[in-house]
N, C-alpha and C positions, 0 to 999 in steps of 0.2 A: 487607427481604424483598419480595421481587414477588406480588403475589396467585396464589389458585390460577387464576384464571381468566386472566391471563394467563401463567402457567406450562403450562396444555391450550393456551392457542394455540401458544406455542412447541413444541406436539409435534406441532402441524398443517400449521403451517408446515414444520418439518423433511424430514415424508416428501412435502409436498410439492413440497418443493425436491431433494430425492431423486427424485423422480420426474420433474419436467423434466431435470433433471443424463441419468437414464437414457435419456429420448426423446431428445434433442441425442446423445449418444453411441451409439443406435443408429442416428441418422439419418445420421452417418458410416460406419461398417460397411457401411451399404446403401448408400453410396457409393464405395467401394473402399476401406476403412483396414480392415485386420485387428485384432481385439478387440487383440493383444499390443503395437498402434502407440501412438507417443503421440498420441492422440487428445485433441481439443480438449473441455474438461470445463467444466459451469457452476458444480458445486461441485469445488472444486480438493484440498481436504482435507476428509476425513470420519472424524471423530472417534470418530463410535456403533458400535456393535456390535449392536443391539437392533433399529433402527426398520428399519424396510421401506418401499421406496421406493413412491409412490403409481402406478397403471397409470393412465398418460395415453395411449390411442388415439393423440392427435393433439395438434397444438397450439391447434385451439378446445380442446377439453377444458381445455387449462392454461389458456388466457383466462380461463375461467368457472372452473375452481378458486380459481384467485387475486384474480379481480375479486369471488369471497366472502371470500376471504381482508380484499380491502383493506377492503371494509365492515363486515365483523366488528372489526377493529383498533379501530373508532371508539367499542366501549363497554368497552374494558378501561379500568381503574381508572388506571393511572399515566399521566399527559400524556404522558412522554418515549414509552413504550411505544406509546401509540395513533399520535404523529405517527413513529416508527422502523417500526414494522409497518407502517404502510400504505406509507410510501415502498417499503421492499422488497417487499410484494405488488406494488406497482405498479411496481417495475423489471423484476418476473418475466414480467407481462404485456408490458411492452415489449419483452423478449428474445424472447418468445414469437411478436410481432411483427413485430422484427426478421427472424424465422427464416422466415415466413409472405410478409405484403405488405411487408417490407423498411421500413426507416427510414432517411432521409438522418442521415450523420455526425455534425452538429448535434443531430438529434432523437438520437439514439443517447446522445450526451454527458447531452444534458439529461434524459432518460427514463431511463436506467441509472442514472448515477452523483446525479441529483436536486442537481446544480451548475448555475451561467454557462455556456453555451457556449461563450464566446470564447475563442480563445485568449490566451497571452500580449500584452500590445502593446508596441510597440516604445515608448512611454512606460516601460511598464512593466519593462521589460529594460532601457532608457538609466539609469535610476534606482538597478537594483542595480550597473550599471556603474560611476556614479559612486560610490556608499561600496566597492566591490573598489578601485576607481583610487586615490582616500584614504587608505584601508585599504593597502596594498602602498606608497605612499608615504611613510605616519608611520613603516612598518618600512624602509625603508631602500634600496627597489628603483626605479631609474630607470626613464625612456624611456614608451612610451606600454601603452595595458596589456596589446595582447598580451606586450609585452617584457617586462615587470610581471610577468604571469601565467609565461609562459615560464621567467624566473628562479628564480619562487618555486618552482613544480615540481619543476624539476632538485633544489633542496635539500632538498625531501620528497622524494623518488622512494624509494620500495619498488624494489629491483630482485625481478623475478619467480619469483625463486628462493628468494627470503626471506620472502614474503608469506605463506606457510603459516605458520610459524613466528609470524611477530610477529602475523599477525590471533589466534594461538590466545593471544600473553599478553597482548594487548587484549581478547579473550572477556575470559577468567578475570577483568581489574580491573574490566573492564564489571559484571560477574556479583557483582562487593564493592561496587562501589558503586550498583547496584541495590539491593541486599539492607539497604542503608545509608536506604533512605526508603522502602521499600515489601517487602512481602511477595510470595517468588518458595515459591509452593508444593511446594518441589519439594528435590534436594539436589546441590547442582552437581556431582557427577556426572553427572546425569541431564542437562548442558547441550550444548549442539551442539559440533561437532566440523566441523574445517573438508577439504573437498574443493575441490581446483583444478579449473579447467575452461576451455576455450577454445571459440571459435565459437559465445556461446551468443546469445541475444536477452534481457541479462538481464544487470544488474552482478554484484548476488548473486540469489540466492536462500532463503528459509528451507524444508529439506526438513523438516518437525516430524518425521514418521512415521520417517524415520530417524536423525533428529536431525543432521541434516548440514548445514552453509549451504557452498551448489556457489558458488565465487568464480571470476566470469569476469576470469583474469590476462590477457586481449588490451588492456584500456586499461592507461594506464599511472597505477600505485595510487602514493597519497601518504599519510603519516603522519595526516593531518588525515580523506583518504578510507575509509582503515582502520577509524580509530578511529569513523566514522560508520556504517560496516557494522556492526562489531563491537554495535552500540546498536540499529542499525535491524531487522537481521535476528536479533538477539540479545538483548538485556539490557539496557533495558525495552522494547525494541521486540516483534518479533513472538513468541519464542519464549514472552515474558510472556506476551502474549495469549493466545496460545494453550494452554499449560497454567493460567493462572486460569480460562480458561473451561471446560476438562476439569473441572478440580477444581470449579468452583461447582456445575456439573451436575452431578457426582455426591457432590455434597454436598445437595444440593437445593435451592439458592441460585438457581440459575439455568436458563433454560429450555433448550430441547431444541435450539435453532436456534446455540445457543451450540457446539455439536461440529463446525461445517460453516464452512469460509471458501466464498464464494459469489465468483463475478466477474461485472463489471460489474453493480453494484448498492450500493444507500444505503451498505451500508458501506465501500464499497470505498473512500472518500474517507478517513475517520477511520481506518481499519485502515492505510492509510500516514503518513498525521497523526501518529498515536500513536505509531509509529516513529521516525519524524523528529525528535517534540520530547524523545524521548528524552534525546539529547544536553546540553539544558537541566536538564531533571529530575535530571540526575544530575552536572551541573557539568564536564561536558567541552566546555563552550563557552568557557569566559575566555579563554584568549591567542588574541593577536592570528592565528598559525596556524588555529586549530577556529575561530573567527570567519570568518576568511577560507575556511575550508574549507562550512561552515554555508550562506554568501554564493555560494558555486560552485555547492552543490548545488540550492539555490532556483531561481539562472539557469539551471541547464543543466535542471531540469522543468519551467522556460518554455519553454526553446529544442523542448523536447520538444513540449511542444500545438502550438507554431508551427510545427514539422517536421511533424507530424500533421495540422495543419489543410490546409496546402501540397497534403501529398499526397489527404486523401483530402474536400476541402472546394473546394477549389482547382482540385485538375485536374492541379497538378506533376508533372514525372515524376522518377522515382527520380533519376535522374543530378542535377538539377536542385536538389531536398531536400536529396541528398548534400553538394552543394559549397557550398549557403547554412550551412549545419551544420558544415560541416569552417572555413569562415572565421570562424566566431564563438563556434565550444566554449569557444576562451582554454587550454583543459588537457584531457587524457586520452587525447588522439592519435588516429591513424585507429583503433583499438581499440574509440577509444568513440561514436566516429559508426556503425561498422558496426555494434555492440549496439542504437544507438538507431536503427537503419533495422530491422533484423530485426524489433524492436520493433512498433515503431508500422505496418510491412507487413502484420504479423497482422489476419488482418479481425475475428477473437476476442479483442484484444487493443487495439486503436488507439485507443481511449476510454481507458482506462484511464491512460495519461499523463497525464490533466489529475486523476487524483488525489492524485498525487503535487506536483501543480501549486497545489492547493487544499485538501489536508490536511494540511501545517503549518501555513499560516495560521488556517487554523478552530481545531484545536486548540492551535494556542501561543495565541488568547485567551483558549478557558478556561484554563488552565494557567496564565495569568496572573493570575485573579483568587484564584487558591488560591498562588501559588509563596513568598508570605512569609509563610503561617498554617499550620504544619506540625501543626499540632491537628486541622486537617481533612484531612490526605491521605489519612488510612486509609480516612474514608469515599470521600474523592474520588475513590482510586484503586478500590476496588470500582468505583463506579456506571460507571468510564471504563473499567474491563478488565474486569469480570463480567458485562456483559451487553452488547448490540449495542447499535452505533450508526449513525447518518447524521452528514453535516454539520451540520446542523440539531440534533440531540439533543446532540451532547457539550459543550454552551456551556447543559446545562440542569440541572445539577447544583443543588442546591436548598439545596446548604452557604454 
């Protein structure tokens, strides 16, 4: 149980993160976007029905809100909670920043999401090339890897018409074998339901509020891709998160800050993290397929920082990003180069790639040091789904 003292911070935090979310989406309005547009938001889902968002004039005012917020952090009782609060006060001030005297892309990286700057390196991309190249070889595929890659696709390919269908009976085994190592609060009825979509800037999405996950069918989807959605934006991925943290909070387990997904900020790194190592958690990695699918998705969220860094670190121009991206995806077609341009183009969004980049790694360590002592998941999956985290906090579990 978390103290009361910091359960009051998490309801200060809350409205006032509710509160810059409001000043940011009125500062659009006063820009030409009508309230009914979709308007770019710093908290993306809001869970409460209670709290009232804080009146910030301006963005000093949120400076000095949150620059008390981040020093208050420093005398709540629990470690994990003083070094997670303060990161997130101090991501709020840096968007706050952001919005004011601007931050270079780099700072943006390292002030929001409280990661490495760097992107990907081509070290570090030659490396996952070499175990995909291995990997596609011991199963049986010649030639060199895009021909490798190539092969193996065609014999996963979802065709686009069928992907509704099979992503909803990957939910449902997701959703049994979820519920086979951890507690889903809730009763699979109440679990997501899949919407198709095209032209989005976005593979999937998790819509919680209407329990929908909107799948962008323009890349081209594979058995191995599916069954990674189905975990990421589903079961233990996001749609866990999200109702354990409904429930702890109105259970009074957990704090206020717990009802609100926030972008570009501490948690923005482990709330993809926790997605991704789903697929481990719940043993849909063994064959050599989910392996190799597990392997693609890693490299193509490098290829991602490196597209993003190109464009907005660099200088590249679109055309330019395009065609380094389209030579070296390996799989998912001009489908999933134009997602990953609309992407990382968003000036409210183009950081955010390197979470994706840096939260399975964070959190597949911890996840490692509990994956063979199933006596401790109960508590371990509280502390990692019941209450917020950074990079830094979810490797701080105390089991």
């Amino acid at each position: 149980m978390l103290s009361d003292r910091t359960m009051d911070y998490g309801e200060g935090l809350a409205t006032a993160l509710l509160g810059l979310d409001a000043l940011y989406a009125a500062e659009q309005t006063t820009e030409g976007a009508e309230i009914g547009d979709d308007i770019e938001r710093y908290v993306v889902l809001n869970m409460s029905t209670t709290h009232t968002p804080d009146a910030f004039s301006d963005y000093d005012a949120v400076i000095t809100r949150f620059t008390e917020l981040a020093a208050g952090a420093d005398g709540l009782p629990e470690v994990d909670r003083r070094r997670y609060y303060r990161q997130a006060a101090e991501s709020a001030v840096a968007f706050a920043t952001w919005r004011t005297t601007g931050l270079t892309f780099p700072e943006q990286i390292g002030r929001f999401l409280h990661i490495p700057t760097e992107p990907a390196s081509e070290a570090q991309l030659d490396a996952i090339r070499g175990k995909m190249r291995t990997l596609l070889t011991e199963m049986g595929f010649s030639g060199d890897l895009s021909r490798q890659a190539a092969d193996w696709e065609a014999g996963q390919r979802v065709p686009a018409d069928e992907v509704q269908g099979v992503l909803t009976e990957l939910m449902s085994e997701a959703w049994d074998r979820t519920v086979a190592v951890m507690d889903i609060p809730a009763e699979k009825s109440d679990g997501m339901k899949i919407r198709t979509v095209s032209g989005a800037p976005f593979n999937a999405r998790c819509d919680f509020s209407n329990r929908t996950v909107d799948l962008n069918i323009d890349p081209t989807l594979t058995m191995p891709s599916l069954r990674h959605l189905a975990v990421h934006e589903g079961y233990p991925g996001h749609y866990v998160q999200f109702i354990r943290r409904q429930v702890a909070y109105a259970e009074g387990r957990g704090p206020a800050d717990n009802l609100l997904s926030v972008v570009n900020t501490a948690s923005s790194t482990p709330f993809e993290g926790i997605a991704d190592v789903g697929l481990r958690v719940i043993g849909w990695d063994q064959g050599p397929d989910d392996r190799l699918g597990v392997l693609l998705s890693h490299y193509r969220s490098g290829l991602g920082t490196r597209a993003a860094w190109r464009l907005h670190a660099e200088g590249w121009s679109d055309e330019r990003v395009r065609h380094e991206l389209t030579r070296d995806a390996l799989v998912g077609g001009e489908g999933w180069v134009e997602g990953r341009m609309r992407f990382i183009s968003r000036h409210d969004r183009a950081a955010l790639i390197w979470s994706y980049w840096q939260g399975e790694p964070a959190v597949d360590a911890a996840w490692s040091k509990v994956a063979d002592r199933p006596e401790v998941w109960p508590a371990y999956f509280t502390y990692l789904y019941d209450r917020m985290h950074s990079a830094k906090t979810v490797g701080m579990f105390p089991g």
